[in-house]
N, C-alpha and C positions, 0 to 999 in steps of 0.2 A: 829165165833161170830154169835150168832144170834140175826133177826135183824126183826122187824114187824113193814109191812109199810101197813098203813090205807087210804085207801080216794074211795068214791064211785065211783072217774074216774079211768077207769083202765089206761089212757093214764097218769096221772099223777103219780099213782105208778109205770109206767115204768119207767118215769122220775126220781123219787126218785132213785130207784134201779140203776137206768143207773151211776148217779152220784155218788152213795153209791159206786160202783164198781170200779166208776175211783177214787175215793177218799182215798182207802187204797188197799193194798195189801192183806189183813188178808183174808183167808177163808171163805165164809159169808152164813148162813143159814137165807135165807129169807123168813118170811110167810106173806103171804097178805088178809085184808081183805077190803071187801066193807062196811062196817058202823061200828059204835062205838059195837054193839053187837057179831059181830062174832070176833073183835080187842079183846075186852073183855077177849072171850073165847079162844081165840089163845094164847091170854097173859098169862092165867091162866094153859094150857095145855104144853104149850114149857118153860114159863120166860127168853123173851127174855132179851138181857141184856141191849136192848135199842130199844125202841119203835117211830114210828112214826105216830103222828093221825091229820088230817083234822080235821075242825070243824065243815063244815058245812055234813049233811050226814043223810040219811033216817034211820028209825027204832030205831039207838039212834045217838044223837051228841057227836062229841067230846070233849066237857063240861065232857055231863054225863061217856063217855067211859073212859078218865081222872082220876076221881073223882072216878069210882068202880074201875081202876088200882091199887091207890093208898091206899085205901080203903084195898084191897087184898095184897099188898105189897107196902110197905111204900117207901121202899127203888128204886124203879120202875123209868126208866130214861128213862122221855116219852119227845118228841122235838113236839112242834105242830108245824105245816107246814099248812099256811091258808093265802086266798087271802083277809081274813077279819079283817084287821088292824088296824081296830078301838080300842083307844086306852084303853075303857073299856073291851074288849075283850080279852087285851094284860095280861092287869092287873087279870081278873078273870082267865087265865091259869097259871098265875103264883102262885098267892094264891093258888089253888089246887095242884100245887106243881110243873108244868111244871116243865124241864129243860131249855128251851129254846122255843123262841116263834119267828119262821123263815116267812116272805114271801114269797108266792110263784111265780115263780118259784123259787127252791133252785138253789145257783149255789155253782159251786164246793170247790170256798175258801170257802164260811158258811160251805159248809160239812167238809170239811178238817177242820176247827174251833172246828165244835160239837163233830167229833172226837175224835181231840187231849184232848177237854176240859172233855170228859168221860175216858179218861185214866189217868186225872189228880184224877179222882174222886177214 
């Protein structure tokens, strides 16, 4: 499965990862990127079959890195993961089409959640 985790801390895409790992058993192709531009271009190069983007992040944000995902493929299962939980924030990733709109830190029932709820899809 592959799987692109975004956030300009590298300590919190471990995090991601760390937990993506205890979360399933599946074989996992993981690419990482540090802002919404190089996410973008990872997306567009591999189509992962589930995305994860921070919001807050240099060069472009995860708004805009969202919004060209979706833009480029409609069908795109992006999870935002953001310590910024204000609840206009919540609401503008989901009209762009989010999948999900997680706090962080993730812990590992939400990921076992977002999981199971992409294999539903």
């Amino acid at each position: 499965m592959k799987i692109l985790v975004t956030d300009d801390s590298k300590m919190a895409r471990k995090m991601v990862i760390k937990t993506l790992q205890e979360a399933t058993n599946k074989e996992l192709e993981i690419f990482e990127a540090q802002n919404g531009l190089e996410a973008f271009e990872l997306y567009q190069q591999h189509l992962p079959e589930l995305s994860f983007l921070d919001l807050t992040m240099p060069v472009m944000d995860g708004f805009e890195a969202l919004k060209k995902i979706k833009i480029f493929d409609k069908n795109a299962k992006v999870v935002i993961i953001s310590a910024d939980i204000q609840k206009h924030s919540m609401d503008r990733v989901i009209s762009l089409g989010a999948l999900n709109f997680i706090k962080k830190p993730v812990d590992l029932e939400k990921m076992k959640q977002i999981l199971k709820k992409l294999e539903e899809l």
